[in-house]
C-alpha positions in Angstrom: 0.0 0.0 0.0 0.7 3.8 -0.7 1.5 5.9 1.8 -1.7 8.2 0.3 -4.8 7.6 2.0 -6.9 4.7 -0.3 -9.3 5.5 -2.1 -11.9 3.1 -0.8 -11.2 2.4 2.8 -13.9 0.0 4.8 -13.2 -0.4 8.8 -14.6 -2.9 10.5 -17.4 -4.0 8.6 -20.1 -6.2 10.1 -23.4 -7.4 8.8 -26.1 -9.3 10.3 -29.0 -10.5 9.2 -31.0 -11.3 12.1 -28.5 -14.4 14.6 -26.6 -14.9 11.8 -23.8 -12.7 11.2 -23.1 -12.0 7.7 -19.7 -10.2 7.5 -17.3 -10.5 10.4 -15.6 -7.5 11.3 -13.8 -7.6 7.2 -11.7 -3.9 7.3 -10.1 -3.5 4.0 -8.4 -0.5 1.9 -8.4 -0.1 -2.3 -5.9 2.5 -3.8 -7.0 4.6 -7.0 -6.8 2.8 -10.1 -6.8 -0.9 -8.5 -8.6 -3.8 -9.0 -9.0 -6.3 -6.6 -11.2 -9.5 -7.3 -12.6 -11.1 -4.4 -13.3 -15.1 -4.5 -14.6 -17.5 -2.0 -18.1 -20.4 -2.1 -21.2 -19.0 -1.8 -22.6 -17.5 0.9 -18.9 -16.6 2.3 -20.7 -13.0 2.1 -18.8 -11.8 -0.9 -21.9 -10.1 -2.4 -23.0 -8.8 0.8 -19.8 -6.9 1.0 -19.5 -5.3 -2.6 -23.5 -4.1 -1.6 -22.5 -2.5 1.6 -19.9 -0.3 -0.9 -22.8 2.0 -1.9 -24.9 1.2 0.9 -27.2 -1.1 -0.7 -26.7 -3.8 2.3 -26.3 -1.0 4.9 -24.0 -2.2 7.5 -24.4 -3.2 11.0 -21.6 -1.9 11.9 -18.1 -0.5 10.6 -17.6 2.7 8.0 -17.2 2.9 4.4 -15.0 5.6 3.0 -14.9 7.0 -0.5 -11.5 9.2 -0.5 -12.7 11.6 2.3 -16.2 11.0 2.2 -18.0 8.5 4.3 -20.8 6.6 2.5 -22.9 4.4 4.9 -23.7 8.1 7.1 -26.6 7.5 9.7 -28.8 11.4 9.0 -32.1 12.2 8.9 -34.0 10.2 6.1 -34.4 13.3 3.3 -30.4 13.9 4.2 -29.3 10.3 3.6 -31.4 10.3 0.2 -29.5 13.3 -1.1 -26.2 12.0 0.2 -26.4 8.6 -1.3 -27.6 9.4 -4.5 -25.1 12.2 -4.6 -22.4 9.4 -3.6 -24.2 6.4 -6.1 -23.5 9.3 -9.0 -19.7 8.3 -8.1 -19.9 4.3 -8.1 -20.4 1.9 -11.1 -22.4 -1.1 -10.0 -23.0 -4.0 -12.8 -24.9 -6.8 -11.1 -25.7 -10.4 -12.5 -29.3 -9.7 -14.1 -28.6 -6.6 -16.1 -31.7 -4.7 -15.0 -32.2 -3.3 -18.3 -36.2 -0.8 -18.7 -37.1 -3.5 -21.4 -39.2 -0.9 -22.8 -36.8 1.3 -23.4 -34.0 1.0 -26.2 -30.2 0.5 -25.1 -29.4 4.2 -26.2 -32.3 5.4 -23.4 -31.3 3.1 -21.1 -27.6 4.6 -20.9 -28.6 8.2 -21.2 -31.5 8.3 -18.9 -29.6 9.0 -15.8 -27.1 11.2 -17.1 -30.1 13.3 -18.0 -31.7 12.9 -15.2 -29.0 12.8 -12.2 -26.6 14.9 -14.2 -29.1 17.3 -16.1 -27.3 16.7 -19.3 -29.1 17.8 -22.5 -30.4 15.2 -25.0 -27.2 15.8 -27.0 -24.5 15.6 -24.4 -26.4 12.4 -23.1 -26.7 10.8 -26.5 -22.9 11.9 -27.4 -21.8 9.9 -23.7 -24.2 7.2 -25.0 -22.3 6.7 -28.2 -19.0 7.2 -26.7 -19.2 4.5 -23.6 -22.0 2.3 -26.2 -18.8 2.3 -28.9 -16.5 1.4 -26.0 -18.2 -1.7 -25.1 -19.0 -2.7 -28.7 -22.7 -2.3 -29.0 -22.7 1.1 -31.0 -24.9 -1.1 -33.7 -27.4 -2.2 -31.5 -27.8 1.3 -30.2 -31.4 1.2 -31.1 -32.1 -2.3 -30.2 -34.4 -3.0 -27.3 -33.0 -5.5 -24.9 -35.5 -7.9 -25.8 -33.4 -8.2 -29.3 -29.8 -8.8 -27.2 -28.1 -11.9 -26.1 -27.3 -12.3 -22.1 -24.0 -10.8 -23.1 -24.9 -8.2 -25.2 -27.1 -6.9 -22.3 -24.8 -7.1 -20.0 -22.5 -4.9 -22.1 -25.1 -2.3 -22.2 -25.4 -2.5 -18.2 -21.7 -1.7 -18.3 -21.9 1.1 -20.4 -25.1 2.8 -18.9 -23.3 2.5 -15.3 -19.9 4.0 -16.7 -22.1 7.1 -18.4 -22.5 8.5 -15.2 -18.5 8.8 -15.0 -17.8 6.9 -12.0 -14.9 7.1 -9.7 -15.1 3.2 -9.0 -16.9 0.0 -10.4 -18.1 -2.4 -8.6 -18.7 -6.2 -10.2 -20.8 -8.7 -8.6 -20.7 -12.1 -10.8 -21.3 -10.0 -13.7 -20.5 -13.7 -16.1 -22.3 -15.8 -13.8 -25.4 -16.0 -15.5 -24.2 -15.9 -18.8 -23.8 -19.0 -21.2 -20.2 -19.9 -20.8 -19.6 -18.5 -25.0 -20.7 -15.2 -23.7 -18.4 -14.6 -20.6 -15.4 -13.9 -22.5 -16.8 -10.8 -24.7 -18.1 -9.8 -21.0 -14.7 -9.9 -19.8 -12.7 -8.2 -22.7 -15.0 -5.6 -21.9 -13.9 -5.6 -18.3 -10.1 -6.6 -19.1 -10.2 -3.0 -21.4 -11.2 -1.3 -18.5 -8.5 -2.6 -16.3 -6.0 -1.4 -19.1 -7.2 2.4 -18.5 -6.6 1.9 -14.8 -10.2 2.3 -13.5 -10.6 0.9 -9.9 -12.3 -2.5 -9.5 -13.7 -4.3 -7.1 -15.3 -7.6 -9.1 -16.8 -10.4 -7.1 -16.0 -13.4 -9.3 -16.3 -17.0 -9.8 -13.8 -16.8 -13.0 -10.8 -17.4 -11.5 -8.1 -17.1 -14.7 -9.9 -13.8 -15.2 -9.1 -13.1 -12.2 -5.3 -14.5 -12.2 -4.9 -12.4 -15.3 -6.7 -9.4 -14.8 -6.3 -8.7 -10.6 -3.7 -6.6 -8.6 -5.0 -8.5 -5.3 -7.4 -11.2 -4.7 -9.4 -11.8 -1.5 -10.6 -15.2 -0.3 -13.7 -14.9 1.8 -15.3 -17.9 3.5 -18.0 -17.5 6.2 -18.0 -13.8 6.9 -14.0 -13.2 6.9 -11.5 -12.5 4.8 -9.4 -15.5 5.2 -6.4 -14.2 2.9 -5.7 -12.0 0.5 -2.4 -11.2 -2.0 -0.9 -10.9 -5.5 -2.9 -13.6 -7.8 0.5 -15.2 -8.5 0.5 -16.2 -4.6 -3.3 -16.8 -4.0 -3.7 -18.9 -6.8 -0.8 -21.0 -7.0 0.9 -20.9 -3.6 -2.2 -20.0 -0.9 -1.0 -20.5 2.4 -4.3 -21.1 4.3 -5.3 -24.4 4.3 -9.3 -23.4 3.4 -8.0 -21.4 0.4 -6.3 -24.6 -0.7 -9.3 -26.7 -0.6 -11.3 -24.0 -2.3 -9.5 -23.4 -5.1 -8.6 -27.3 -5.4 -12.3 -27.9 -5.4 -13.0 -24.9 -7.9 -10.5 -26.6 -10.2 -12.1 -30.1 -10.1 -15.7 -28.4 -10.5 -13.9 -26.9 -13.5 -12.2 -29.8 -15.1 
C-alpha cells in the first residue's frame, strides 16, 4: 500500500442479518486505479460486502469511506437520500441480471440518468451514450431493445449505462455468472479493457483465470471473513491457508 490515504477504505465491517452474522468484522483499503477480485463459495458474504460499498446492504456496523467522504452516514431520512444518490453518482455497479427498462431501447437506457441525475441535455447524453456504447462494442445495437440482445450483449449495455455517469469506481458482482459460458469472455474483454485504463475495481468473481490475469490483489472470503488475501500469483498458486487450498482445489475439479 501507498502511503496516500486509499481510495476506498472499509473499517470494521459487520453485517447481520437477524442471529446470523453476515460479515465479520472484514476492514479493508483499495488504492486509486486498483482492481481487486474477491473469491470464496457462496454464501462466504462476498456479495453482501460489494453491496454495503454503496450502501445497498447497509452495515451493521463498521464505515465505508470513498476518499474523504463517508458513505454508509446515519442522517435524517431526506439527508441520507441526497447524500447517497449524490455518492451512487460516483460508483459503477453491474450486477448479474442486467436490469435493463425492457421498454426502453439500449441508447435510453444509458442516457436516462445522465439526464436525469446529471441534467445533461439530450445531446451531451446521446454523445456519452455513443461514446461509452462504442466502447463496449454495442454502438450497432444502439437502437435495439433488450428484448433483441443476447445475455451478453445486455450485459455490455449494463456496463456502459453505469460508466455514463463517470464513476470514480466499479463495482462487479458475478457480472458472467449467468451468462452462457460462449458469452463470458466478450463480458470480460469488456472488463479486461477497463483494467488497461486503470479504472478501480472491485469484481466479485467465480472466473478465477480472469481473475489471475486481470487482478492486482485477490481476496478469499469464506464464512463472513477474509481469510487471505495477495498478488494472484500467490493466491492462486501458492495459498497458504489451508481453506483457500481446498477451495481453489475444489474450484478446479468443478472446473475440469
Amino acid at each position: 500500500m501507498s502511503d496516500q490515504k486509499p481510495f476506498i477504505d472499509i473499517r470494521h465491517a459487520q453485517k447481520s442479518f437477524g442471529t446470523l452474522e453476515v460479515l465479520k468484522d472484514i476492514s479493508l483499503q483499495v488504492d486509486r486505479g486498483q482492481i481487486v477480485a474477491i473469491i470464496g463459495p457462496s454464501g462466504s458474504g462476498k456479495s453482501t460486502l460489494l453491496r454495503a460499498i454503496n450502501d445497498l446492504d447497509p452495515l451493521t456496523g463498521g464505515e465505508v469511506w470513498l476518499e474523504d467522504k463517508q458513505i454508509n452516514k446515519t442522517l435524517p431520512h431526506r439527508q441520507y437520500e441526497k447524500h447517497i444518490n449524490e455518492v451512487r453518482q460516483e460508483i459503477g455497479m453491474v450486477f448479474q441480471h442486467f436490469n435493463l427498462f425492457p421498454h426502453l431501447k439500449v441508447r435510453e437506457n444509458v442516457t436516462l440518468a445522465p439526464k436525469m441525475l446529471k441534467g445533461l441535455s439530450d445531446d451531451d447524453a446521446n454523445a456519452l451514450a455513443e461514446e461509452q456504447l462504442t466502447k463496449v462494442g454495442m454502438i450497432e445495437r444502439i437502437d435495439y431493445y433488450p428484448s433483441q440482445l443476447s445475455g451478453g450483449q445486455k450485459q455490455r449495455v449494463a456496463i456502459a449505462r453505469a460508466l455514463a455517469m463517470k464513476p470514480k469506481v466499479m463495482l462487479f458482482d458475478e457480472a458472467t455468472s449467468a451468462l452462457d459460458p460462449e458469452l463470458v469472455e466478450e463480458v470480460n474483454l469488456v472488463m479486461k479493457k477497463l483494467a488497461e485504463e486503470h479504472m478501480t475495481m472491485i469484481i466479485v468473481t467465480h472466473e478465477m483465470s480472469f481473475a489471475e490475469s486481470v487482478c492486482d490483489r485477490v481476496l478469499f472470503m469464506d464464512q463472513g471473513v477474509v481469510v487471505e488475501e495477495g498478488p494472484p500469483e500467490v493466491i492462486f498458486r501458492n495459498p497458504k491457508s489451508e481453506r483457500t487450498q481446498h477451495f481453489l482445489r475444489n474450484h478446479l475439479a468443478a472446473a475440469g
